[in-house]
Each structure stands twice: as structure tokens, then as C-alpha cells.
C-alpha positions as protocol buffer text, in pm:
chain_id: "A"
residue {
  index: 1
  type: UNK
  ca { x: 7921 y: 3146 z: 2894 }
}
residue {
  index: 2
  type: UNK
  ca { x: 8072 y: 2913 z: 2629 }
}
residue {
  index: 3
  type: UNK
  ca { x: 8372 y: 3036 z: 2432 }
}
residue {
  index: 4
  type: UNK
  ca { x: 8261 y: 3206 z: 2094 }
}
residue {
  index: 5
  type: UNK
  ca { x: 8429 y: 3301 z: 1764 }
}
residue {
  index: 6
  type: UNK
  ca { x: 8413 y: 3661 z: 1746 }
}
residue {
  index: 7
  type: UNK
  ca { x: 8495 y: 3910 z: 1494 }
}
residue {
  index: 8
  type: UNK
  ca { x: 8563 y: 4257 z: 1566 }
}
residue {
  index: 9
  type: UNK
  ca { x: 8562 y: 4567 z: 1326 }
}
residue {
  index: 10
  type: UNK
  ca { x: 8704 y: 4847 z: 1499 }
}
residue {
  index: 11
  type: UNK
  ca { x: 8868 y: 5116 z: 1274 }
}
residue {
  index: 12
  type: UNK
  ca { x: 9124 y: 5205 z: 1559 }
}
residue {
  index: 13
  type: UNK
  ca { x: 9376 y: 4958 z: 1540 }
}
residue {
  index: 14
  type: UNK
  ca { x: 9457 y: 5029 z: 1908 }
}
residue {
  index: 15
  type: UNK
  ca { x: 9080 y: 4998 z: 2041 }
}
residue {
  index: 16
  type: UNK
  ca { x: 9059 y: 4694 z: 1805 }
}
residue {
  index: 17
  type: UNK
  ca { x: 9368 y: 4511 z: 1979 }
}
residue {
  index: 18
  type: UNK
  ca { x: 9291 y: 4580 z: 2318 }
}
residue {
  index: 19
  type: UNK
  ca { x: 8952 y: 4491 z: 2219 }
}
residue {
  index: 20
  type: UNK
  ca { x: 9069 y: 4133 z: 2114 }
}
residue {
  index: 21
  type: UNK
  ca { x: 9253 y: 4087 z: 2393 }
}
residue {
  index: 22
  type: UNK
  ca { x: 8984 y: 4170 z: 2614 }
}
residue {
  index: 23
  type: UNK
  ca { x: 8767 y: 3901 z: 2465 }
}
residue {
  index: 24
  type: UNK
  ca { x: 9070 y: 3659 z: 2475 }
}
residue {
  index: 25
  type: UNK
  ca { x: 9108 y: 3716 z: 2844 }
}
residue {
  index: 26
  type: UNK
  ca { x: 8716 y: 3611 z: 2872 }
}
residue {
  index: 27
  type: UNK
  ca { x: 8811 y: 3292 z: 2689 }
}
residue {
  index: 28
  type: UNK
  ca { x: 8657 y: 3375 z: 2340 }
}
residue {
  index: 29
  type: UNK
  ca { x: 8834 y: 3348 z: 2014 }
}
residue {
  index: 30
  type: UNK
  ca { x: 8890 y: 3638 z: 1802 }
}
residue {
  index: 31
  type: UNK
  ca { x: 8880 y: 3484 z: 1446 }
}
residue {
  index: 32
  type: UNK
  ca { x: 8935 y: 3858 z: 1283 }
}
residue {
  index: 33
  type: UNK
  ca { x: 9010 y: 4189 z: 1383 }
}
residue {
  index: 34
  type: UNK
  ca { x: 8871 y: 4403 z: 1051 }
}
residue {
  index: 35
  type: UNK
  ca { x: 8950 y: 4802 z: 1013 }
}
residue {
  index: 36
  type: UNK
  ca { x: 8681 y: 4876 z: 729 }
}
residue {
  index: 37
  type: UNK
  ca { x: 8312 y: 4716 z: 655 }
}
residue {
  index: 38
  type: UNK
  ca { x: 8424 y: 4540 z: 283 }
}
residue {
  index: 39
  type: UNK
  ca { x: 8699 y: 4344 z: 502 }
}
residue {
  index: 40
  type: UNK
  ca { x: 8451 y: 4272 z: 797 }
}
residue {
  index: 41
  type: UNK
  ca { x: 8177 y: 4134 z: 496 }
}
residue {
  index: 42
  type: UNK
  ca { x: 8482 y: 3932 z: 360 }
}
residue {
  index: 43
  type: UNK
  ca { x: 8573 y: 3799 z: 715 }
}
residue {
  index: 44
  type: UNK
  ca { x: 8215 y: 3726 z: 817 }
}
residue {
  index: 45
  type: UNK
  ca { x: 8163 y: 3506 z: 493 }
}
residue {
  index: 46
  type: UNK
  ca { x: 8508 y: 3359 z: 587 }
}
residue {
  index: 47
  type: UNK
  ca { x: 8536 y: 3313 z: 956 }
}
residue {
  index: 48
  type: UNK
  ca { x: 8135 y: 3228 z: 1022 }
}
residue {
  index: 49
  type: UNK
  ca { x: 8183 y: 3454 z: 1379 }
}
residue {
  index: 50
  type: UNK
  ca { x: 7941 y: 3329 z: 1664 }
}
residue {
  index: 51
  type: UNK
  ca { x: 7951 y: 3702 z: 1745 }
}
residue {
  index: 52
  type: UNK
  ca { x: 8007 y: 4013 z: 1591 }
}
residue {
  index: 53
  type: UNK
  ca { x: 8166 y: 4367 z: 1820 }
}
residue {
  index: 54
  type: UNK
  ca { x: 8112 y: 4671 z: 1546 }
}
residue {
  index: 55
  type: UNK
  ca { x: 8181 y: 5012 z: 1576 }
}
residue {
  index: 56
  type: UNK
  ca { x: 7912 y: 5216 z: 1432 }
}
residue {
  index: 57
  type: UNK
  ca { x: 8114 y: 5466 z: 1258 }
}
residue {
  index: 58
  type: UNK
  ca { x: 8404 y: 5295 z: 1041 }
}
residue {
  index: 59
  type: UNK
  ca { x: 8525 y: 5634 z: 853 }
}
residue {
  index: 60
  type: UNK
  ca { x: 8493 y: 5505 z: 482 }
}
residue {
  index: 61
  type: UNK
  ca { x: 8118 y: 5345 z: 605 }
}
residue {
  index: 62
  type: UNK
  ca { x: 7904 y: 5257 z: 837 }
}
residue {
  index: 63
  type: UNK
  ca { x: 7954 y: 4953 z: 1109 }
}
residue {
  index: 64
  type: UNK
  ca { x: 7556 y: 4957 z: 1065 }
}
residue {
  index: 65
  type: UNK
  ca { x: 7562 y: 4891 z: 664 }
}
residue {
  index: 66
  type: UNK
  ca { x: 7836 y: 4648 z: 701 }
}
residue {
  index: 67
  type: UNK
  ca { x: 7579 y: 4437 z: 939 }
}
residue {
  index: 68
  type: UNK
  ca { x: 7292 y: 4434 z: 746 }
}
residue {
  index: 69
  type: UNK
  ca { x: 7528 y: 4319 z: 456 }
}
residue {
  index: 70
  type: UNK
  ca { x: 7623 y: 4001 z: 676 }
}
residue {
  index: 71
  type: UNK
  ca { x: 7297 y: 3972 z: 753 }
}
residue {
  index: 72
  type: UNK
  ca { x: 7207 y: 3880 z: 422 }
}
residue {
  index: 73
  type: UNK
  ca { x: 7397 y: 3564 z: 427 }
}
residue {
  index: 74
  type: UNK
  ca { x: 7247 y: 3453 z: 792 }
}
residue {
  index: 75
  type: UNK
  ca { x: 7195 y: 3640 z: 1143 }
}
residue {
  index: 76
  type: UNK
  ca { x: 7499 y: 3659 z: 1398 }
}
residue {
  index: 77
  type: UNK
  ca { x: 7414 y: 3828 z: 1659 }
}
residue {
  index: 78
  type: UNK
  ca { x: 7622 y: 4156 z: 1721 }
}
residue {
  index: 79
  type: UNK
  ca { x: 7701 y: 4419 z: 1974 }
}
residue {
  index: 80
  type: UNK
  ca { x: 7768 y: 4766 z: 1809 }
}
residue {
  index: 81
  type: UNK
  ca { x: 8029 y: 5063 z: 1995 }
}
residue {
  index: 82
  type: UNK
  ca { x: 8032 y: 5363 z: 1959 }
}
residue {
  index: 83
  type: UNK
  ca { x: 8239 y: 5680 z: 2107 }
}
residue {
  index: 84
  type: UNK
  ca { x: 7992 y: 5929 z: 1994 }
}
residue {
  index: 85
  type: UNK
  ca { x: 7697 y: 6033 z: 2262 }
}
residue {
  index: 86
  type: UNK
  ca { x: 7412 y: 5809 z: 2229 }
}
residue {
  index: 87
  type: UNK
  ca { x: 7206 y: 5950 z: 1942 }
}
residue {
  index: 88
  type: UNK
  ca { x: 6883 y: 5817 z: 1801 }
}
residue {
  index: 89
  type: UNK
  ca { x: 7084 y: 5564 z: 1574 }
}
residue {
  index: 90
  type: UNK
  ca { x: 6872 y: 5327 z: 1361 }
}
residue {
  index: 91
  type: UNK
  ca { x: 7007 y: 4997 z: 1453 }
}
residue {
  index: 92
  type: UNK
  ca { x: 6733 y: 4751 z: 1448 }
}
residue {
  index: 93
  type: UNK
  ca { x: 6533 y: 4595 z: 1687 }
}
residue {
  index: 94
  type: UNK
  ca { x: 6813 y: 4338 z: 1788 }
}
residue {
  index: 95
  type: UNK
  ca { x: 7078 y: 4539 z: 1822 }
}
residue {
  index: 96
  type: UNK
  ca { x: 7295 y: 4618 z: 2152 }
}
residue {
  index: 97
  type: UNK
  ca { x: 7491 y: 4912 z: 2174 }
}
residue {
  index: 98
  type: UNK
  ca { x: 7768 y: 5003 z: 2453 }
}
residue {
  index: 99
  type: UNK
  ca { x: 7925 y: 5311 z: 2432 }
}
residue {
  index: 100
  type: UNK
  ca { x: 8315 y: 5348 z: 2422 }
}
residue {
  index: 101
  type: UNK
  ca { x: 8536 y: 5340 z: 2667 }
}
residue {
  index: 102
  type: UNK
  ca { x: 8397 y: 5031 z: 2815 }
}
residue {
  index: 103
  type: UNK
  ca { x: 8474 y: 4777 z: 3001 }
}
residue {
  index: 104
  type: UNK
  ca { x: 8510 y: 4413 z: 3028 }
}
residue {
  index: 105
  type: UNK
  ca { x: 8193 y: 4368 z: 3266 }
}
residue {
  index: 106
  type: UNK
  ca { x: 8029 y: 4603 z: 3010 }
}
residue {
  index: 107
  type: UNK
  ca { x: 8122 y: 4375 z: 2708 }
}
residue {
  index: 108
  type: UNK
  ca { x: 8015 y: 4080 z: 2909 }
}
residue {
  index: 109
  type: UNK
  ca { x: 7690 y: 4242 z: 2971 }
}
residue {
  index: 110
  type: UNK
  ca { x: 7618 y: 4326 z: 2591 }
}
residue {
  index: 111
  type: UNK
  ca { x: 7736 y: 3960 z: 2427 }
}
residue {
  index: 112
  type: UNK
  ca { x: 7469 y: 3844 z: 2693 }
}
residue {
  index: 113
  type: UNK
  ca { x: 7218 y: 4045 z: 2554 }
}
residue {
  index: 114
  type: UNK
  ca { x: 7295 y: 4057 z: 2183 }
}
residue {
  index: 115
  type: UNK
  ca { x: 7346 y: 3629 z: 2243 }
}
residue {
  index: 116
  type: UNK
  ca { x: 6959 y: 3657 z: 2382 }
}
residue {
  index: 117
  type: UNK
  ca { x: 6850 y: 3873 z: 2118 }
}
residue {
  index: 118
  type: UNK
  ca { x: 6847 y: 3649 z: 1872 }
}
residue {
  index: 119
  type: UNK
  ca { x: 6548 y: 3709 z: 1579 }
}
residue {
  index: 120
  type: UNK
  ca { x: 6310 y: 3437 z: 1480 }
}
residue {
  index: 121
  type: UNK
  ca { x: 6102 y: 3399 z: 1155 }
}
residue {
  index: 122
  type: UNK
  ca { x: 5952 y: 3746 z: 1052 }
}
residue {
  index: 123
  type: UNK
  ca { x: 6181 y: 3972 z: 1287 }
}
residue {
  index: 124
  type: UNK
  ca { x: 6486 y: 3811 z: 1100 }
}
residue {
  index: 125
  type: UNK
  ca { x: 6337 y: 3900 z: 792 }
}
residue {
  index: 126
  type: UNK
  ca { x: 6320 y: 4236 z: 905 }
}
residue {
  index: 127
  type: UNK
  ca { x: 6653 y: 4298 z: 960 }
}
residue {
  index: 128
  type: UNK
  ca { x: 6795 y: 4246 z: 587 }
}
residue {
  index: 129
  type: UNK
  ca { x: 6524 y: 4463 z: 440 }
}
């Protein structure tokens, strides 16, 4: 796999850090590590990622409503985390989810799959409505 530009939005600082060193250790680039969705919109614009990591539930908002927001400007595929038991979340048809803790095989495994997920045409169009 060829190194990407990732941005993470983690609200734990802690899970975000070891998170970005994680990546790192796989040989990405972590261009941001963003605590709340209207920094991870700002850093998106910013940063261009090749690859997002969200958590689902940022406390102030919703990982999920900070994607669709990027979304507007472009698709990057993403990978969303989250610590809570798998619920019937409405994530789109491209989304990946892992669920926390994880590890590196699992992130490895999910960037594969959000990387092959990506929309064309109509589906694309789908995800920002």
C-alpha cells in the first residue's frame, strides 16, 4: 500500500496520538489529528487527506455529520471507530467501521476497504444528500 495523507478526528487526545502513531509506523502521514468535527471540516479543506479515521461520536457532534460535510467539497474515502457496540448506525453505503480497541492489522484491513470503496457517479451523489 502506498503512503497516504491521513487525517484523524478522534476526541480522545490519547486514542488520537497513539492512533497517529500507529499510522506513522505503517508509513502514512498524519497531516492532522482534529478533537471536534468544525476543526476536522477546517483540516479536510486544508490538508486535502487521502484518507480520513473518524470516530463516530465526537461529544459536541457527530464524526458522521462532520463527513458528509467534507463530502460536500469532494469524496475521501474514510474509515469510522467507534467504542460503542455495533448499533444499526446510518453511515452510508461506503462507509467502514472498526470498532475500538483495534489494532494495527485491523486498521490495515479497514483503509483497504474504505480505499476500495470508493463511490462513482450517482452513489457519490448519494452520499452528500
Amino acid at each position: 500500500m502506498k503512503a497516504l495523507r491521513i487525517l484523524v478526528v478522534e476526541d480522545d487526545v490519547m486514542i488520537g496520538e497513539l492512533l497517529a502513531e500507529t499510522l506513522e509506523d505503517l508509513g502514512h502521514v498524519v497531516c492532522a489529528v482534529e478533537t471536534n468535527a468544525a476543526n476536522a471540516v477546517a483540516a479536510a479543506a486544508r490538508h486535502r487527506p487521502d484518507l480520513m479515521i473518524v470516530d463516530v461520536g465526537l461529544g459536541e457532534a457527530s464524526g458522521v455529520t462532520a463527513v458528509k460535510e467534507i463530502l460536500r467539497s469532494g469524496f475521501v474515502p474514510h474509515v469510522f471507530a467507534t467504542g460503542d457496540a455495533l448499533r444499526d448506525l446510518s453511515l452510508g453505503p461506503h462507509a467502514v467501521l472498526i470498532q475500538k480497541p483495534f489494532r494495527g492489522p485491523d486498521i490495515v484491513h479497514a483503509i483497504e476497504l474504505a480505499l476500495a470503496a470508493r463511490p462513482t457517479g450517482a452513489g457519490f451523489a448519494a452520499l452528500v444528500a
